[in-house]
C-alpha positions as CSV (number, residue, x, y, z in Angstrom):
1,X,-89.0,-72.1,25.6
2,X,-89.4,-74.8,28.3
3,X,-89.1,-77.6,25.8
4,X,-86.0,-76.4,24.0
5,X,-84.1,-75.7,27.8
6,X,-85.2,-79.4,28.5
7,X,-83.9,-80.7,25.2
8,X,-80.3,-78.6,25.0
9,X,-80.3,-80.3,29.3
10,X,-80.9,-84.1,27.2
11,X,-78.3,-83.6,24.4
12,X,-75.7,-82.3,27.5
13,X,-76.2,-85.4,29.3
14,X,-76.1,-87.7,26.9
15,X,-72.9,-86.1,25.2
16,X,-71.5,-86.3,29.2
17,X,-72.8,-90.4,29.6
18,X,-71.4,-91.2,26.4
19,X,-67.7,-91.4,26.9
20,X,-67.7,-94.2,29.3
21,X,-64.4,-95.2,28.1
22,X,-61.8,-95.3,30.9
23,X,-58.4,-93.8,29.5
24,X,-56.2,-95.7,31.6
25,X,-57.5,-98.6,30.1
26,X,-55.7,-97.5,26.9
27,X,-52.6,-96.9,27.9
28,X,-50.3,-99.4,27.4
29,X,-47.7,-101.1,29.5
30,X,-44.6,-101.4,27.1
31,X,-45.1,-97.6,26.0
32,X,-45.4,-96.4,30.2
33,X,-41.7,-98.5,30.5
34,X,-40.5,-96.9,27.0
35,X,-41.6,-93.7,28.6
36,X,-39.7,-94.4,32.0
37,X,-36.5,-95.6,30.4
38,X,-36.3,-92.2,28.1
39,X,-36.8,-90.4,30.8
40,X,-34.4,-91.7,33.4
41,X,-32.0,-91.1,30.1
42,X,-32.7,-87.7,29.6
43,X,-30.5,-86.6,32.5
44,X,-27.5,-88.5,31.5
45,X,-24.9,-86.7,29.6
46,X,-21.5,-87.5,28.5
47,X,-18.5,-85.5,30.9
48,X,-15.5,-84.4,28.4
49,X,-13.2,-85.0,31.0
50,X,-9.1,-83.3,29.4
51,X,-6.1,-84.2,30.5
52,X,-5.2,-81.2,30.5
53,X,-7.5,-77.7,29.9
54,X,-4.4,-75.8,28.9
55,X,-0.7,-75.7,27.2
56,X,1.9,-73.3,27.1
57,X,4.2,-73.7,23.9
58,X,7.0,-71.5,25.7
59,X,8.7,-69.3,23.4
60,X,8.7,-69.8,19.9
61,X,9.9,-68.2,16.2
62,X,7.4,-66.1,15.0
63,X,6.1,-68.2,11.7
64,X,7.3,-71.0,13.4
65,X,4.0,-73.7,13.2
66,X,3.4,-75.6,16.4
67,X,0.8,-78.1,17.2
68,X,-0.6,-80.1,21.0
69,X,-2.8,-83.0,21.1
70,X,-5.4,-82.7,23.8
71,X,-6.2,-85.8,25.4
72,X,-9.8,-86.4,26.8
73,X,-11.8,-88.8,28.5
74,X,-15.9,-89.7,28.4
75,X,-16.3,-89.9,32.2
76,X,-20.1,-89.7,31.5
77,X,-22.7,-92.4,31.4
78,X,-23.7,-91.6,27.3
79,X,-21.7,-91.1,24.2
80,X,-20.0,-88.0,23.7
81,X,-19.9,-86.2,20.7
82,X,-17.8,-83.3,19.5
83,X,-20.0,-80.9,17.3
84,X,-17.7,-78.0,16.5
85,X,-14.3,-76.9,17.6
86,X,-13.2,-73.6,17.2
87,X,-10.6,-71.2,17.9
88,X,-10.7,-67.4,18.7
89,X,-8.5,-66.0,15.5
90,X,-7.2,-68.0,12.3
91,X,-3.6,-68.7,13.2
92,X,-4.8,-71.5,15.5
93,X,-6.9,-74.7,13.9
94,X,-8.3,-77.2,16.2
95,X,-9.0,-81.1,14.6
96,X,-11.0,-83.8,16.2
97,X,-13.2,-86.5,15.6
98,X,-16.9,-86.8,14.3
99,X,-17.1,-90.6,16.0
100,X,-19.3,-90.9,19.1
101,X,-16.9,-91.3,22.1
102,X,-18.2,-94.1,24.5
103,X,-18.2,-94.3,28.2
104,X,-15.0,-94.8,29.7
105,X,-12.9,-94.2,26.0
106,X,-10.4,-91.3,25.4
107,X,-10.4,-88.9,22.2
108,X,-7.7,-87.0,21.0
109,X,-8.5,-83.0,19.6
110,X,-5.5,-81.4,17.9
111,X,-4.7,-77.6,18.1
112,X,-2.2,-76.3,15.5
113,X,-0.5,-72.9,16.1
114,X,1.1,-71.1,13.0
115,X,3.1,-68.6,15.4
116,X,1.6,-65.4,14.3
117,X,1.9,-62.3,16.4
118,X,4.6,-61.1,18.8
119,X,5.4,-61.7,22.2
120,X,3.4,-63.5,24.6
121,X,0.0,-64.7,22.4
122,X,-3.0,-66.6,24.2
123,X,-5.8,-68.4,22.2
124,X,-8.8,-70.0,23.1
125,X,-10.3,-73.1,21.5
126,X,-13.7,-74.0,21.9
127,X,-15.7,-77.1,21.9
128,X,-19.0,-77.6,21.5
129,X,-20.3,-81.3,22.4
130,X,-23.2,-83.0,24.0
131,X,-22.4,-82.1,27.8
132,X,-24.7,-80.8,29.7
133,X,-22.4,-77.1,29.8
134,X,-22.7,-77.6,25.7
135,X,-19.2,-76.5,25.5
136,X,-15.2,-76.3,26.8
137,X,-12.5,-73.8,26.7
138,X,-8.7,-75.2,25.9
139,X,-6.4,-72.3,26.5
140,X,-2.9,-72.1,24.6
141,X,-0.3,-69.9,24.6
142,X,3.5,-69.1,23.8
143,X,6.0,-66.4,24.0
144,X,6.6,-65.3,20.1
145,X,10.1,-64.2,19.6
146,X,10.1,-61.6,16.7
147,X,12.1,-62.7,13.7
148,X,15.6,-60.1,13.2
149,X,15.6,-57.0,12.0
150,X,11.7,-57.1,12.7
151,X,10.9,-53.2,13.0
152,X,9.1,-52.3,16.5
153,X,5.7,-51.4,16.2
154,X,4.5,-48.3,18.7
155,X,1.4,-49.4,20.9
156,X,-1.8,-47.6,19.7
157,X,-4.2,-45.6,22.0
């Protein structure tokens, strides 16, 4: 019994001496600055910075198709890149770019409006890109004057 406590105490400190190897000594120097510069880049996102967040087409037809180009800016420190755009019903379809927009260069997203509904209509588009919110809200809206002889339809409870 002694002599098999004594040995399993042997095999424990040699498996403990053997791995002398200091693991500093294998990290290297290019990958810690590789590491460094990732990370300082990890906070930096692109800013979508618009013109203008919303648009009011004042009044309109109804069927009457209307569109508004969007201007924005990368105010960021990274490339900005639109993912998605979309709106909150079919009348309204938003375009923009799949190109990476650089620091400092403007982007365009159009929003075309096919003057459905009655009255005054609101419609949200939104854009999902690489900021650091993930996405935007562009707000239009127009007054949509009923075509003649349109019949009145009763508000429902």
């Amino acid at each position: 019994m002694k002599n098999s406590i004594l040995m399993v105490a042997v095999m424990a400190l040699l498996a403990f001496t053997s791995c002398k190897d200091n693991a500093a000594d294998k990290v290297s120097e290019t990958n810690v600055t590789a590491a460094a510069d990732r990370d300082a880049k990890a906070g930096e996102y692109p800013v979508m910075t618009f013109d203008e967040k919303q648009y009011d087409f004042g009044e309109i037809a109804q069927g009457t198709a209307v569109e508004h180009i969007f201007k924005f800016t990368n105010t960021g420190t990274s490339n900005l890149v639109i993912v998605d755009a979309k709106s909150s019903c079919g009348c309204t379809v938003p375009s923009f770019t799949d190109k990476p927009v650089a620091p400092g260069e403007s982007g365009e997203l159009l929003v075309k409006f096919n003057g459905s509904g009655k009255n005054q209509v609101s419609k949200t588009v939104t854009v999902t890109a690489n900021t650091a919110a993930g996405k935007e809200t562009l707000l239009i809206k127009a007054f949509v004057q009923p075509k003649e002889g349109a019949a009145a339809v009763p508000a429902t409870k």
